[in-house]
N, C-alpha and C positions, 0 to 999 in steps of 0.2 A: 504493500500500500504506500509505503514511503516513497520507494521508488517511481511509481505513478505519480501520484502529488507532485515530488521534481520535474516530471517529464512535462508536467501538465501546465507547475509554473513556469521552467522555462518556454514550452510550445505557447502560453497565455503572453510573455515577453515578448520573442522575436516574432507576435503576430503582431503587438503593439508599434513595435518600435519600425518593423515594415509598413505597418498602418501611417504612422505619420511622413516615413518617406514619400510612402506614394501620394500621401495629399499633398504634399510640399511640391514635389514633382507637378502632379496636373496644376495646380495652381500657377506656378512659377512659370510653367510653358504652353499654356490656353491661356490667351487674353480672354476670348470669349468666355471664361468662367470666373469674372472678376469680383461675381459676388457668390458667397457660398457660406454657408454655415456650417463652424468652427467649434471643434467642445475646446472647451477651458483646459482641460488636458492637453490636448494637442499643440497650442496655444505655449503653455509651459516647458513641453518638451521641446518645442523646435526653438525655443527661446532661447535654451539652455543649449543648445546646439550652435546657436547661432552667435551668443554671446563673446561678445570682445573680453570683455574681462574673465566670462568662464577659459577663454583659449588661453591668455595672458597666466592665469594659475597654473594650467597644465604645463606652459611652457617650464614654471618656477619650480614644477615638479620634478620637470623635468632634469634641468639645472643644477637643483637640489642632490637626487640621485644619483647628479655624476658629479658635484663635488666628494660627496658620501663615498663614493666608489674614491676618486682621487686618491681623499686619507688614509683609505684603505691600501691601496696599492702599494704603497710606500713601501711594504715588507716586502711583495713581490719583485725580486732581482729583474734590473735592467738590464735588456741587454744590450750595448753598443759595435756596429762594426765599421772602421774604417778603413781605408787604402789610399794609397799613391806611391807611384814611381817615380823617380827622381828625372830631373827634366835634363840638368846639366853636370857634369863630375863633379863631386865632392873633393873642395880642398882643406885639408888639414881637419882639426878635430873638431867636430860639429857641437861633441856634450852629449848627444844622443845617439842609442845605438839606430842605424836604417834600418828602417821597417817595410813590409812592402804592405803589410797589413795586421790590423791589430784588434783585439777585438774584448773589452770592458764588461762586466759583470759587479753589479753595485746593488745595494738593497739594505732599510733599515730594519737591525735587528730587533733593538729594545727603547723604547723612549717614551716617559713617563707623560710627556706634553703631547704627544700624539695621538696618543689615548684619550685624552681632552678633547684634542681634533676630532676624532671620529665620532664621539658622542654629540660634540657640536653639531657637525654636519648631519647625525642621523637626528636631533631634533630639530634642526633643517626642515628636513624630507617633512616631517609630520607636524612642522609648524606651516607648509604650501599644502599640504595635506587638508587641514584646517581652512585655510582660508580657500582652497578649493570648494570645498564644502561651504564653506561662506559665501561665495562670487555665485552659487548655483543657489542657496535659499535669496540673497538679495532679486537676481533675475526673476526668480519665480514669484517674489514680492513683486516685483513692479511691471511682469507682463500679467498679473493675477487682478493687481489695481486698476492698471490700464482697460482688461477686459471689462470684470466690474462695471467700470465706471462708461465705456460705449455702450455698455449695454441700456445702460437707465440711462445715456443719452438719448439712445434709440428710445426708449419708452415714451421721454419725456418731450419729445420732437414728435411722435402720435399724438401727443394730448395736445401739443403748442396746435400741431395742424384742425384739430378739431376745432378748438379755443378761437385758429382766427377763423372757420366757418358760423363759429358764433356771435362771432364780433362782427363780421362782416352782417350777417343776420340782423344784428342789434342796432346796426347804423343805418339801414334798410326800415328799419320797425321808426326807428327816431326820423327818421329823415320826412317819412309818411305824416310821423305825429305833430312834427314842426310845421309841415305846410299845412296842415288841419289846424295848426292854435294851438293844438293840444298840451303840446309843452314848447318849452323855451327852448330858445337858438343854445342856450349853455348848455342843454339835455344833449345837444346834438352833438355839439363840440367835444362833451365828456363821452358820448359811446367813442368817435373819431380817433380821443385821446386811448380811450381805451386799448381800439385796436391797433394804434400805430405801437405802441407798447408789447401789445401780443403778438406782435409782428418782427419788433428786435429782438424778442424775448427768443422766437423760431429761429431767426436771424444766428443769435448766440448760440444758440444752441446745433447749429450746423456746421459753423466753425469750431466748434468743443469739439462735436464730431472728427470732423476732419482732421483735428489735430492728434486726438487719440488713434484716428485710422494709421497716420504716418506714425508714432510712434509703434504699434502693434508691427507695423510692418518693418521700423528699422530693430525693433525685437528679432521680430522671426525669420526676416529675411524672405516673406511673400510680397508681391506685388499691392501698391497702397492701394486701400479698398474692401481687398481681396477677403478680406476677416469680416463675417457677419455674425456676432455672438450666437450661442447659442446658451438661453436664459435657465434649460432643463440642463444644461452640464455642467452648472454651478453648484457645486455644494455649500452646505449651512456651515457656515463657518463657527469652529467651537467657541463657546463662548468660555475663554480663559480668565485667567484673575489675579490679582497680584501675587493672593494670598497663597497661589501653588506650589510647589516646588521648582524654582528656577535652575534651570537646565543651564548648563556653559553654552554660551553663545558661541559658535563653533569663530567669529573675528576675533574676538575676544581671547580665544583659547589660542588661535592661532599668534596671536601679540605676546600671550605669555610664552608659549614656546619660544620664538623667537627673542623673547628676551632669555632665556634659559639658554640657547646657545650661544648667544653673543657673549655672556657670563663665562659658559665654559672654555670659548675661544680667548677669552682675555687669562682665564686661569691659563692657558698655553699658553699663552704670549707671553707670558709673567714668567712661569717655572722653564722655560724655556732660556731665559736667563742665567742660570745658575746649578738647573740638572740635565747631568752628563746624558748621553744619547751613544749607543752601540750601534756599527754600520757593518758591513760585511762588503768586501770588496775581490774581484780576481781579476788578473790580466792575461792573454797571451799575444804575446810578438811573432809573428813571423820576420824574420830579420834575412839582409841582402847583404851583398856584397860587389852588389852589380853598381857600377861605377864612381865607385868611393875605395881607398884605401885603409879603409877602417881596423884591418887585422895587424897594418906598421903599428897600432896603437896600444895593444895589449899581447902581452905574452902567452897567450892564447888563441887560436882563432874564433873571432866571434860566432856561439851558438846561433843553428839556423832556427829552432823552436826554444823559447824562452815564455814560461809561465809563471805566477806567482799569485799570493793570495796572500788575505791577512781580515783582522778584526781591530778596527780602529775606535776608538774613546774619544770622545771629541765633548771636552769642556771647554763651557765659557768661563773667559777671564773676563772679559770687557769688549763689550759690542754695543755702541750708543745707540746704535739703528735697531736692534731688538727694543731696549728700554723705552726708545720712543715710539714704537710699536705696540707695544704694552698699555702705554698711557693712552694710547689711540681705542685700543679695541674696549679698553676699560670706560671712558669716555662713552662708546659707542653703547656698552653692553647698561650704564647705565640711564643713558636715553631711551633705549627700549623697552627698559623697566618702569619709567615713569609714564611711556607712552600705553604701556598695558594697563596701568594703575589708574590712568586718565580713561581711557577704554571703557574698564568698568564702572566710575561713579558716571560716566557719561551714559551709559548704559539704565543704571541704577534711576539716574534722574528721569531718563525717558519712558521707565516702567511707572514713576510714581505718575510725571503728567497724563501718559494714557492711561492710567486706569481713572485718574479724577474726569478727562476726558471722556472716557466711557460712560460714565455713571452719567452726565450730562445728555451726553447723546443717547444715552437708552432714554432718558424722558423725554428728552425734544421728539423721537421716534416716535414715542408711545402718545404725545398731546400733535403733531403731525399725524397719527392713526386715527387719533379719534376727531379731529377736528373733520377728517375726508368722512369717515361716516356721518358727522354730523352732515356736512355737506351733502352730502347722498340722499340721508334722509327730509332737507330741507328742499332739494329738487324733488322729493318724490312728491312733498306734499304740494307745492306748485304746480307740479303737472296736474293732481290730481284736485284743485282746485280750478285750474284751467277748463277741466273736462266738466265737472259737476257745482263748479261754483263753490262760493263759500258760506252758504246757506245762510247768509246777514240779509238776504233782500233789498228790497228799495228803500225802505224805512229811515227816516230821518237819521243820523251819526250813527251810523252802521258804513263799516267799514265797506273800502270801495272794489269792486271785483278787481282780482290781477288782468293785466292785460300782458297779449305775445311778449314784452318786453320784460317781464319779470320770467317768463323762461329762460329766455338765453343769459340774463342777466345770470340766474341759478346756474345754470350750465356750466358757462365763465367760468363761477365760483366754484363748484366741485371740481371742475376739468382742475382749477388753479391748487386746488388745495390737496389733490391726486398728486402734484408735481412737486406739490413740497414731503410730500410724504417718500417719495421716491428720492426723493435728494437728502430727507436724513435717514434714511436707510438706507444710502451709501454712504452718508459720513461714518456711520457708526459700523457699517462693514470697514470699510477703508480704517478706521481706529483698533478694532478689535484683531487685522491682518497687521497692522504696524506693534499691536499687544503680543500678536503669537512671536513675532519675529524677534521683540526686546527679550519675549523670556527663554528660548530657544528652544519653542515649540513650533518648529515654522515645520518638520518634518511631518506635524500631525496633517495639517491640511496639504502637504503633497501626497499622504497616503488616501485622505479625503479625495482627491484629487480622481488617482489612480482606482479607486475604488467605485468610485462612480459610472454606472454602467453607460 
């Protein structure tokens, strides 16, 4: 059964991650398919694919791994080969024996600062690690926002368009009621005003559009446009709290890493000063005699194969350029640590503002909910007083029947208060995605995410 399960989630995987290709693909090379509806999933994946900064980590990974490998090496014997032939006779005693080719074997055996190095470099790795992991929740934050937030563009550009067939209606009804006496030229002016308002209001909100479109797009890397949300692939975003357990914020963590290696790298920069360091070393010569008299020199004739080897101890006495090395990295490593330590109350403080933030926006939410029903039920009972009257009669100070204009007027007014209800349930979506991400639950709603059918 377990084996199945595997097979099942990776087959559920590479259909996923197929699946986004190929929509990426038609999108990107049929203009004719320049609108299409998009799940928020899909959205985030190609985000994260597409992203400058997620590449920019990878690369650091990358980087990382092979300074990591570097320090490493170091035990690993070099090996070096050279040659050359002499161009013109050798006269008299050179100092060195000719060579026609020679060939070096170097490698460190023991050094207590190296050790330092390595551990550096490998909380390197896992401090790009981290903030790989960081560069992929921030994208997902803000192609997650972006979506969101067209979408209840789109909503709220339905209701603008409704709004000004209403207005247009209302100035229609006034415009009638002005040439009858009915009402005053300021009646007319104020429906006019109204519409010209409902009309920037669509205005703006086309341009929000627009602007969210090009953003989505330099997200994902589709053609601008091309993204038409879709509103059932949004998940309920958890509703988190301060009071939870705060999770390492994987920037966060990645800064402390990073300071931890810079630390360790200064502790080698420092003991590197002062403790000895074992090398291993071997040589062989091939040695000539081809146009040099080098054997007049020695009572001997000079060996054609000459090898040697040895283990060297190499203390420092006195090296300014390490000490001022030292002071460097020491410097460096503790900037990094005040920049991790700033990290977190920065962090801290953006947990306390959005949660007092939230509590605000769940009410404005909740009195924006109730006000649109109120509205709903205040059109309902217009229309229905429209239809049947409002049973006051002719009768002297008895209120006067509504006329067409207190419909659309009502209309207006719920269409309007529809749009504020929509606008702070995104603010408080948009609050509560900037809450998961302070407390370093952003992983919950990517699995929300992926989880959604």
């Amino acid at each position: 059964m377990s084996g199945l399960l595997h097979l099942k989630t990776a087959w559920n995987w590479r259909f996923r991650r197929w699946t986004v290709l190929f929509i990426a693909g038609v999108l990107a090379t049929a203009p004719s398919l320049l609108r299409a509806q998009v799940s928020l999933a899909t959205v985030v994946d190609l985000a994260q694919r597409n992203s400058s900064a997620v590449k920019l980590a990878q690369a650091d990974i990358s980087k990382a791994n092979a300074v990591l490998s570097e320090t490493k090496d170091v035990i690993i014997p070099t090996v070096a080969f050279s040659t050359g032939l002499p161009v013109f006779p050798e006269v008299g005693f050179t100092g060195t024996p000719p060579s026609i080719w020679t060939t070096t074997v170097e490698s460190l055996i023991f050094g207590v600062p190296q050790k330092h190095y390595i551990n550096a470099a490998s909380l390197g790795v896992q401090s790009t690690t981290a903030r790989l992991r960081d560069a992929r929740e921030q994208v997902a934050l803000d192609a997650s926002t972006a979506y969101i937030e067209l979408d209840t563009v789109n909503q709220e550009l339905a209701v603008a368009l409704q709004q000004e067939g209403f207005s247009k209606r209302l100035v229609e009804i006034e415009q009638k009621r002005t040439e009858a006496g009915v009402d005053a030229l300021s009646e007319l002016l104020q429906a006019q005003l109204a519409s010209a308002e409902i009309k920037l209001k669509r205005q703006h909100l086309e341009g929000r559009a627009g602007t969210l479109a090009n953003t989505l797009s330099t997200l994902t890397g589709l053609p601008t446009g091309s993204i038409t949300p879709d509103h059932a692939s949004i998940p309920e975003i958890p509703q988190v709290r301060a009071q939870e357990p705060v999770r390492t914020l994987a920037g966060i963590e990645s800064a402390r890493l990073q300071a931890s290696s810079k630390q360790m790298a200064a502790r080698a920069d420092r003991e590197i000063n002062y403790l000895p360091q074992l090398t291993f070393g071997a040589q062989y010569n091939r040695n000539t005699t081809l146009l040099n008299d080098v054997n007049s020199f020695f009572a001997k004739p000079l060996p054609a194969n000459n090898f040697s080897s040895g283990i060297a101890i190499q203390l420092p006495i006195l090296d300014m350029g390490h000490w001022a090395k030292s002071r460097e990295s020491a410097a460096d490593a503790l900037r990094a640590t005040m920049e991790a330590e700033q990290a977190q109350r920065q962090n801290d403080v953006q947990i306390s503002e959005l949660t007092g933030t939230i509590r605000e926006l769940d009410t404005l939410a909740e009195i924006a909910s109730l006000k649109q029903q109120i509205a709903g039920e205040q059109l309902k009972t217009v229309l229905t007083e429209l239809e049947v009257g409002n049973g006051a009669g002719a009768n002297p100070g008895a209120p006067p029947q509504l006329s067409p204009k207190a419909e659309q007027l009502a209309r207006i007014d719920e269409r309007q208060k529809f749009q504020d209800s929509l606008d702070a349930g995104f603010d408080l979506a948009k609050a509560r995605l900037g809450l998961l991400r302070a407390l370093g639950h952003m992983e919950d709603w990517l699995q929300e995410l992926h989880a959604k059918p």
